[in-house]
C-alpha positions as a Python dict, from the first residue, in 0.01 Angstrom:
ca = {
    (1, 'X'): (0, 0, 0),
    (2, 'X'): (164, -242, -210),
    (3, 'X'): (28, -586, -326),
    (4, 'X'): (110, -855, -25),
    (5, 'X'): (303, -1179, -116),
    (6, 'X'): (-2, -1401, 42),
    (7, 'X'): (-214, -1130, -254),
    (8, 'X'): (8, -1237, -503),
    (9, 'X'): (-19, -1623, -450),
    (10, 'X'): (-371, -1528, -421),
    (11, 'X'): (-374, -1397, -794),
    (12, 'X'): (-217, -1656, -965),
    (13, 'X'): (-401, -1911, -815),
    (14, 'X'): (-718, -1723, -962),
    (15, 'X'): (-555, -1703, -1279),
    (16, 'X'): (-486, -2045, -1350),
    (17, 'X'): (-815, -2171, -1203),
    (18, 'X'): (-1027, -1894, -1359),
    (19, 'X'): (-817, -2029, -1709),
    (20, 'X'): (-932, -2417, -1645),
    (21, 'X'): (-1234, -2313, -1571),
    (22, 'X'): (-1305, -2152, -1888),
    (23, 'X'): (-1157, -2419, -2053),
    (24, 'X'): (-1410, -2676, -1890),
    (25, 'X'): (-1697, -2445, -1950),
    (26, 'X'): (-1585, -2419, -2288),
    (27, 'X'): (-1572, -2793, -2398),
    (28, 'X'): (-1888, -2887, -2219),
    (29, 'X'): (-2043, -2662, -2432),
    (30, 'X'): (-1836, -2789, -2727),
    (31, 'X'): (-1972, -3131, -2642),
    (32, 'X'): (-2339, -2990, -2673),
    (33, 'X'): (-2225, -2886, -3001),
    (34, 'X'): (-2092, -3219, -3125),
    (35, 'X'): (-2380, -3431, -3001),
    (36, 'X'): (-2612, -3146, -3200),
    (37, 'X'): (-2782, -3061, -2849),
    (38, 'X'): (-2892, -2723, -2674),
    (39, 'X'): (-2819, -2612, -2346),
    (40, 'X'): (-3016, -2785, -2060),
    (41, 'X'): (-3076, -2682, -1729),
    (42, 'X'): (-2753, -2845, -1608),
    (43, 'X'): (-2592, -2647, -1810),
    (44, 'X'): (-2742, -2317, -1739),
    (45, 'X'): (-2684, -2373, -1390),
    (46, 'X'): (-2350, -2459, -1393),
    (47, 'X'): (-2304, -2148, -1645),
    (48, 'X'): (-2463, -1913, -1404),
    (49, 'X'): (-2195, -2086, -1104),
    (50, 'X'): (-1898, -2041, -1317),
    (51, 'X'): (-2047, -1607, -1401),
    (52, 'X'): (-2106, -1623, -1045),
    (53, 'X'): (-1781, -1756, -941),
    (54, 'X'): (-1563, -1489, -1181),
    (55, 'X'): (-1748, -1178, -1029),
    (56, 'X'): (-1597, -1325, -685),
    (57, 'X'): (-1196, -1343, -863),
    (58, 'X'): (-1289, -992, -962),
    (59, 'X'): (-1391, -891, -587),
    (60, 'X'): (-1103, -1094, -438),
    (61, 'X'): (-874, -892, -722),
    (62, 'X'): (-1023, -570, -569),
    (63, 'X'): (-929, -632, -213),
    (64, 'X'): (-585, -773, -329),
    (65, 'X'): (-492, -476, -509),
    (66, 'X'): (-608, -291, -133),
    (67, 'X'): (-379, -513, 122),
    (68, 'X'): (-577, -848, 117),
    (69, 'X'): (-353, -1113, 231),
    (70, 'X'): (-109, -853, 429),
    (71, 'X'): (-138, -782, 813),
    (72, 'X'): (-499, -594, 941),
    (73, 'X'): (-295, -350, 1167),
    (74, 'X'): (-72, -205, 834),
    (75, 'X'): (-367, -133, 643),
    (76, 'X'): (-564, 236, 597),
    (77, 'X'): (-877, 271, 734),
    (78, 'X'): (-974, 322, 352),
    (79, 'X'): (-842, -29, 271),
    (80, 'X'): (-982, -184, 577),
    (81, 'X'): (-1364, -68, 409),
    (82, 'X'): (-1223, -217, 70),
    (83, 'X'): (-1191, -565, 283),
    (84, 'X'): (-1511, -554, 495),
    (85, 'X'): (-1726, -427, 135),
    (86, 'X'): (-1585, -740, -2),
    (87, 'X'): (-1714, -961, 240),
    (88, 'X'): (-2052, -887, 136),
    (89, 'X'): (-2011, -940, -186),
    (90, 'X'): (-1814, -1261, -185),
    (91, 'X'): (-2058, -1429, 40),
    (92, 'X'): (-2332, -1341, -220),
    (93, 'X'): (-2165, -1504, -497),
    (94, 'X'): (-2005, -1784, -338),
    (95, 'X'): (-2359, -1880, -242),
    (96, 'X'): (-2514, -1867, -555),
    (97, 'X'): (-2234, -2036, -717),
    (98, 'X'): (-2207, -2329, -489),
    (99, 'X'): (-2631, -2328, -499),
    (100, 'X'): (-2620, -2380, -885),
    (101, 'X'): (-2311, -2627, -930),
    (102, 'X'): (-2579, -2829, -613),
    (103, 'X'): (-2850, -2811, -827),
    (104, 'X'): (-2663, -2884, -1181),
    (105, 'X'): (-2581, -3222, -1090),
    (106, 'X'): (-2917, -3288, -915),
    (107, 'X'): (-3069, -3216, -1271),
    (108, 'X'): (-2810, -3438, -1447),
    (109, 'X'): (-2916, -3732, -1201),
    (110, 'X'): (-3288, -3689, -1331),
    (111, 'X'): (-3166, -3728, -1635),
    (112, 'X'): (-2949, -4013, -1596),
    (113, 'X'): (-3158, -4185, -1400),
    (114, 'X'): (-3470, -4150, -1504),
    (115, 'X'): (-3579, -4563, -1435),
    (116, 'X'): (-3458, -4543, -1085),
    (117, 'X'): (-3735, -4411, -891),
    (118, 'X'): (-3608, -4434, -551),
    (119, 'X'): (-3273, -4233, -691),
    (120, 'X'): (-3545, -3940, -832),
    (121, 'X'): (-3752, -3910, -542),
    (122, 'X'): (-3446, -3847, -292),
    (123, 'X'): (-3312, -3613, -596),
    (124, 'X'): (-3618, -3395, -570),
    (125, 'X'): (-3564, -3441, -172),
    (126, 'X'): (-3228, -3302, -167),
    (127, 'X'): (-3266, -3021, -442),
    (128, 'X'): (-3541, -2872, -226),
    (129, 'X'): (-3313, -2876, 111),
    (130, 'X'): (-3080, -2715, -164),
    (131, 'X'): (-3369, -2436, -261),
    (132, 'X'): (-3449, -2406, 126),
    (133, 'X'): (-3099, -2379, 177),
    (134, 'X'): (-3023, -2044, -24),
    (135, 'X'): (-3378, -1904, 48),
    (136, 'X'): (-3284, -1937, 429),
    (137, 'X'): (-2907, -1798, 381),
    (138, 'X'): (-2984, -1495, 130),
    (139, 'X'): (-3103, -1275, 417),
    (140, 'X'): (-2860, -1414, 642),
    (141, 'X'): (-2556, -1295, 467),
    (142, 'X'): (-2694, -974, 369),
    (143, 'X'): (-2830, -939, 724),
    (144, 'X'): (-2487, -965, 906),
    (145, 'X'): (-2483, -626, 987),
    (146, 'X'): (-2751, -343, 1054),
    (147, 'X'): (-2821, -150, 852),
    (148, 'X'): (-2547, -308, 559),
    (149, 'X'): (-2296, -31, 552),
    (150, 'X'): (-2293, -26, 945),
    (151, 'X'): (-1868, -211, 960),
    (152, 'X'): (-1761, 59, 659),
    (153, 'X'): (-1995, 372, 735),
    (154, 'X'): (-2110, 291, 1132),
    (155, 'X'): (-2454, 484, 1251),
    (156, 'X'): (-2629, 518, 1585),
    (157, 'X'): (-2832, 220, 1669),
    (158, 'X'): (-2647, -6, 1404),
    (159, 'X'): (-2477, -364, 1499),
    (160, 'X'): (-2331, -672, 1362),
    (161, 'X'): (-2399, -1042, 1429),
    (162, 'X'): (-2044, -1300, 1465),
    (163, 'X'): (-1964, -1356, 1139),
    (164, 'X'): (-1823, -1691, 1236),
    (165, 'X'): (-2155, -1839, 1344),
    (166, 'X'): (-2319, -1806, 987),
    (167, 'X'): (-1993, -1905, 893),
    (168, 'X'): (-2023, -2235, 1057),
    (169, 'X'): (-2368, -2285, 975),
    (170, 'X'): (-2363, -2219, 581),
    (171, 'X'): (-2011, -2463, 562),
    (172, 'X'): (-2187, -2747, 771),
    (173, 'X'): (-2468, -2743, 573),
    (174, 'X'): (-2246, -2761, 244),
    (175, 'X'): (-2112, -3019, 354),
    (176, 'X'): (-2400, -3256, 461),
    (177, 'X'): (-2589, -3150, 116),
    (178, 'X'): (-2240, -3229, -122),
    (179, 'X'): (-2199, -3581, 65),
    (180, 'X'): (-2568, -3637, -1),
    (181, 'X'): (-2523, -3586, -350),
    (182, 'X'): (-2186, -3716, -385),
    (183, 'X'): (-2327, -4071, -238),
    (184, 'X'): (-2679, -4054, -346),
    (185, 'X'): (-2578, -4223, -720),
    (186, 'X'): (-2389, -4468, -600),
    (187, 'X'): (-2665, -4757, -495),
    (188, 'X'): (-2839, -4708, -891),
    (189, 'X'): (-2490, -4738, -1058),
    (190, 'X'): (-2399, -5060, -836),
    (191, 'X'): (-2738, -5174, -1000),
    (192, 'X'): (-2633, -5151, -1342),
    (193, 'X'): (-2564, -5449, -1563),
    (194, 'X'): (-2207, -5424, -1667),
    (195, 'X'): (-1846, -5484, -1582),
    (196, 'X'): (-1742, -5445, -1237),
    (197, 'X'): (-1454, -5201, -1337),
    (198, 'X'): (-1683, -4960, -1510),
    (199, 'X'): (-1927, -4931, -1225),
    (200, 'X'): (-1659, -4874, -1013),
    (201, 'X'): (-1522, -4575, -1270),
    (202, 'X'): (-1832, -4410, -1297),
    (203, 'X'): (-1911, -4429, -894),
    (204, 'X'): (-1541, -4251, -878),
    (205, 'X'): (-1623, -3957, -1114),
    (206, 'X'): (-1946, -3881, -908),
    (207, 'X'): (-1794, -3959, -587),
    (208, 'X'): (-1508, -3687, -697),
    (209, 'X'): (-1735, -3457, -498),
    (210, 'X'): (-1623, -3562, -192),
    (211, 'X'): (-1350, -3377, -270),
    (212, 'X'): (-1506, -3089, -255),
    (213, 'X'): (-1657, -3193, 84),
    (214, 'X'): (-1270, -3230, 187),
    (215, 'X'): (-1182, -2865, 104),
    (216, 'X'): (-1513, -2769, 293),
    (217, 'X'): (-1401, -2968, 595),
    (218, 'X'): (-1095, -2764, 577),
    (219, 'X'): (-1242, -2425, 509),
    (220, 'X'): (-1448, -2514, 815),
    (221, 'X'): (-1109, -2582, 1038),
    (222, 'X'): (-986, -2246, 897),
    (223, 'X'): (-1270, -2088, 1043),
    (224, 'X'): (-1215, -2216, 1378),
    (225, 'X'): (-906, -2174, 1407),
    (226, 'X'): (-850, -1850, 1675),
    (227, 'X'): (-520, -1754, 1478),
    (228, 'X'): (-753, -1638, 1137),
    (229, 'X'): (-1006, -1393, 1377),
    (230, 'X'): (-670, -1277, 1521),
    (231, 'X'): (-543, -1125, 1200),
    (232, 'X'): (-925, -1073, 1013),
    (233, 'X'): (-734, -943, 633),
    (234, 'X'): (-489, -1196, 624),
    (235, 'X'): (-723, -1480, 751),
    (236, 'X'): (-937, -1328, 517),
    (237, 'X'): (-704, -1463, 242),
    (238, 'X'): (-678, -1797, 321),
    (239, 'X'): (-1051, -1828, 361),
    (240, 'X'): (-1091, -1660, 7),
    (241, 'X'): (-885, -1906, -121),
    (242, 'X'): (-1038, -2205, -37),
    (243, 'X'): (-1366, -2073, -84),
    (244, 'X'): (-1261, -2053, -453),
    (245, 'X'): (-1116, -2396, -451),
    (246, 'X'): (-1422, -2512, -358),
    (247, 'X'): (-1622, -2360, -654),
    (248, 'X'): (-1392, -2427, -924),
    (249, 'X'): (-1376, -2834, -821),
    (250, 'X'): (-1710, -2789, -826),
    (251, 'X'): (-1741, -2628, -1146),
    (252, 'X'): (-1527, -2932, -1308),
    (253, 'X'): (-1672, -3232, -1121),
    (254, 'X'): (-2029, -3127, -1202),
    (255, 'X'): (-1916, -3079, -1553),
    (256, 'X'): (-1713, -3434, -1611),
    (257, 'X'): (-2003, -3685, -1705),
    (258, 'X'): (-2153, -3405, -1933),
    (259, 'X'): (-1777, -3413, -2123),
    (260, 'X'): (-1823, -3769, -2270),
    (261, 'X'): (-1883, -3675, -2612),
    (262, 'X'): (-1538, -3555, -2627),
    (263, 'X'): (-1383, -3841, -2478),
    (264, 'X'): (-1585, -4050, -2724),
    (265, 'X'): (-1504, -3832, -3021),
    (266, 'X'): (-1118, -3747, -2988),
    (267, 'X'): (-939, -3969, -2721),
    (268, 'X'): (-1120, -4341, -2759),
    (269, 'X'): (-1038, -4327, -3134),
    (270, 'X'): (-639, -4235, -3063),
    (271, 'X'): (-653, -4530, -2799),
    (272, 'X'): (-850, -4824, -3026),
    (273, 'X'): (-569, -4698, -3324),
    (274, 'X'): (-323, -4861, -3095),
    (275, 'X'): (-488, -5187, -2983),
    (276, 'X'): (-587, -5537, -3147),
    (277, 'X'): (-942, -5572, -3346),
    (278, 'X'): (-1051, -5791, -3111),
    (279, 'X'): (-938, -5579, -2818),
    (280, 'X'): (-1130, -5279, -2981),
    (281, 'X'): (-1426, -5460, -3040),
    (282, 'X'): (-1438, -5572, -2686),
    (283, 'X'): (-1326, -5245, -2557),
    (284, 'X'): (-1648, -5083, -2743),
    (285, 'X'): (-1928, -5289, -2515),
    (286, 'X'): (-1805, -5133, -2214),
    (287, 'X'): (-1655, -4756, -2277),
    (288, 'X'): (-1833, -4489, -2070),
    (289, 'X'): (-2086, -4322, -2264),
    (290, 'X'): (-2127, -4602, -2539),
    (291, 'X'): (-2437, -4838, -2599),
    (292, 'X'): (-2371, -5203, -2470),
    (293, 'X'): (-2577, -5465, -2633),
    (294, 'X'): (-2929, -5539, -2495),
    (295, 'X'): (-2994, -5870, -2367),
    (296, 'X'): (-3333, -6056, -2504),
    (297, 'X'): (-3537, -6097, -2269),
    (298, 'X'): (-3909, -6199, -2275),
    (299, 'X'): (-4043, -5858, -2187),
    (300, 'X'): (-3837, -5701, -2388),
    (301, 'X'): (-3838, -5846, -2714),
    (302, 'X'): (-4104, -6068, -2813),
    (303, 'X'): (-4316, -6248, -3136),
    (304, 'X'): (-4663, -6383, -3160),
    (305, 'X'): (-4804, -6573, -3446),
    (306, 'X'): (-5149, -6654, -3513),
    (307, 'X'): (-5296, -6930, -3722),
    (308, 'X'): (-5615, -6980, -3857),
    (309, 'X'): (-5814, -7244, -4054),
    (310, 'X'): (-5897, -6973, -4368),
    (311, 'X'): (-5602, -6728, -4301),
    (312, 'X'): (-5310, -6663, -4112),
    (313, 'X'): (-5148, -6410, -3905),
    (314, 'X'): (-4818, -6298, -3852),
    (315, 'X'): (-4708, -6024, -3650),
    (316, 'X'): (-4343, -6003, -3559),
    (317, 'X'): (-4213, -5697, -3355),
    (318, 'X'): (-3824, -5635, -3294),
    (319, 'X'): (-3684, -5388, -3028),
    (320, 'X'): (-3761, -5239, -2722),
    (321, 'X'): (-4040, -5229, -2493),
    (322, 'X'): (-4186, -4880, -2356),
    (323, 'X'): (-4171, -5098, -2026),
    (324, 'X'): (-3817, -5185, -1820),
    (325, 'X'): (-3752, -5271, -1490),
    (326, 'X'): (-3496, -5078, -1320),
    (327, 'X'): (-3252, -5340, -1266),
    (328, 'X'): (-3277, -5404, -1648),
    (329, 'X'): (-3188, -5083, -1759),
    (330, 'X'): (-2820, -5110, -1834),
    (331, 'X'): (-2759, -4839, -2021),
    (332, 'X'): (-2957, -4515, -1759),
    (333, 'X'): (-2689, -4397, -1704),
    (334, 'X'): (-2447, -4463, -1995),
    (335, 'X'): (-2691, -4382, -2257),
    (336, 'X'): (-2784, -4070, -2155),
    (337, 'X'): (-2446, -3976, -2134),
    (338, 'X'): (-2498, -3992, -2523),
    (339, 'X'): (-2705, -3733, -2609),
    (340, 'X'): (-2740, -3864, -2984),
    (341, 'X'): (-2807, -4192, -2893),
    (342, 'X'): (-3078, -4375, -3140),
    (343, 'X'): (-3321, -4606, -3075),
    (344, 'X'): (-3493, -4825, -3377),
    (345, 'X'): (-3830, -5006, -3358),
    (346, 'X'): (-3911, -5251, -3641),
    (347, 'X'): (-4225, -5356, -3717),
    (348, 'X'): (-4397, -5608, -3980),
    (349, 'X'): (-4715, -5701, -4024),
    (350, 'X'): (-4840, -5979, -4247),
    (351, 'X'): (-5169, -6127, -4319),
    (352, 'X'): (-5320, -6349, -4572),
    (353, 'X'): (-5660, -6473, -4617),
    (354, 'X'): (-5975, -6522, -4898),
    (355, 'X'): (-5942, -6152, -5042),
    (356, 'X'): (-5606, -6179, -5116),
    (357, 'X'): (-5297, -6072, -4877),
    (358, 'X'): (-5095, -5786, -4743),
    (359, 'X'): (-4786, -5701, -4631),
    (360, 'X'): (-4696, -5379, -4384),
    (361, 'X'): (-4356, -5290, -4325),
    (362, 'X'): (-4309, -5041, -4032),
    (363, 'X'): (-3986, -4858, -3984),
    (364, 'X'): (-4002, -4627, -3653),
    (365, 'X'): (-3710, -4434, -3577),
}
């Protein structure tokens, strides 16, 4: 049969997203290049999501091309099997890929965060209710029906569970993991020491997963509501859709804080071109992803001089202490968001005394 209008929408909604997508994909990596960093296991995950999430377009474009979207009662039996094969397959991939874009950002908080102990212990909390998570649903998709083929290719002794009941279960359980993770930054960033306006920008670019929640909310509505079981294919392509939405949002809100660099590199300089000297310089302390100013502190930065009747002693040391308390650390989360970030320890030592006297420089980089 032809290609359905609600198929067509369908496709160029795929099209564009699939396109942004890429283009995200693309300049994280891009800003792994600039910073003169390899790939890290955010990035591999969100890299596997995004494979993950393409193989479903191409499954989606299958069943399109065989009446998805159109009316179940004016399609073949042929193209009915096209729709219930795809099924299968989607619900593989969509699990994987919303498993890895999960577990990207939980790796990007122990990175970010790496002072904030409470913050890493409930990250390693929630990434293994994210690992139990697609452990327990792998089966459970590919379980639905007995043996697999049973809805396309039916044998004696073969059934199928409701397909809306793991439905249900896998969408609530999205979305009590993604508003774990979408919250769970928030209390370290309120911590940080800078200007109210930037903690409340950063907590809105990790909080932008609660849209993602939103669409799951609605996917979850969708699947409630009687009127998509009444017509099962052209349900089907609403769910599809917003199953997709859900990935790609995912896809570019786990892969914002990693595109810094770029913002850094190509947009901040176009904006400072355009403002005062002093307005750049104090624009610089507080940009996203720059290095603010340490404050001295007596932990922090310290000198101790020794006297002696015969000699003396001087041992001055400038920069930063292995040792920070969490509230101190202004910059966990905006200076790992700058991969080439450098820190400098200076060192001098000078003594003096009957056999003459010495002076050690130390330069630690």
């Amino acid at each position: 049969m032809a290609i359905s209008p609600a198929g067509v929408r369908l496709s160029i909604w795929m099209a564009v997203f699939t396109l942004v997508t890429t283009g995200v994909i693309a300049m994280r990596v891009w800003a792994l290049h600039l910073t003169r960093k390899s790939l890290h296991l955010a990035d591999y995950l969100v890299i596997v999501a995004y494979i993950s999430t393409v193989a479903m377009v191409g499954l989606n474009y299958w069943a399109i091309i065989n009446g998805l979207g159109a009316h179940t009662k004016t399609l073949s039996e042929s193209e009915l099997h096209v729709q219930l094969k795809m099924i299968v397959g989607v619900s593989m991939t969509w699990l994987v890929g919303t498993v890895c874009c999960k577990l990207s950002i939980l790796a990007l908080y122990t990175t970010l965060f790496r002072t904030f102990r409470p913050i890493r212990i409930l990250v390693w909390v929630v990434s293994g209710m994210v690992t139990a998570y697609f452990i327990a649903f792998v089966p459970v998709f590919l379980t639905q029906c007995h043996p697999i083929s049973y809805q396309w290719h039916p044998v004696p002794g073969g059934s199928c569970r409701d397909l809306e009941v793991q439905e249900i279960a896998s969408i609530s359980m999205n979305i009590v993991l993604d508003s774990m993770i979408a919250l769970l930054p928030l209390p370290a960033i309120w911590r940080l020491r800078m200007p109210i306006q930037n903690k409340i920008t950063i907590g809105i670019m990790f909080g932008m997963g609660l849209f993602v929640v939103a669409v799951m909310v609605w996917r979850l509505i969708l699947t409630l509501d009687p009127a998509t079981a009444a017509d099962f294919v052209k349900g089907l392509y609403i769910i599809g859709l917003v199953s997709l939405l859900e990935l790609w949002l995912s896809m570019i809100v786990v892969s914002l804080p990693a595109l810094a660099p770029l913002f850094r590199h190509y947009i901040e300089p176009l904006y400072a071109n355009k403002q005062p000297r002093a307005g750049r310089l104090h624009e610089a302390e507080h940009t996203i992803g720059s290095d603010p100013p340490r404050k001295r502190t007596g932990e922090s930065l310290y000198s101790d001089i020794e006297m002696g009747r015969s000699y003396y002693s001087a041992h001055v040391k400038t920069g930063v202490s292995s040792s920070q308390s969490e509230g101190e650390d202004t910059v966990g989360l905006v200076r790992n968001m700058q991969p080439n970030a450098i820190e400098m320890r200076r060192e001098v030592v000078v003594r003096e005394g009957e056999g003459g006297s010495r002076s050690d420089p130390k330069s630690q980089v």
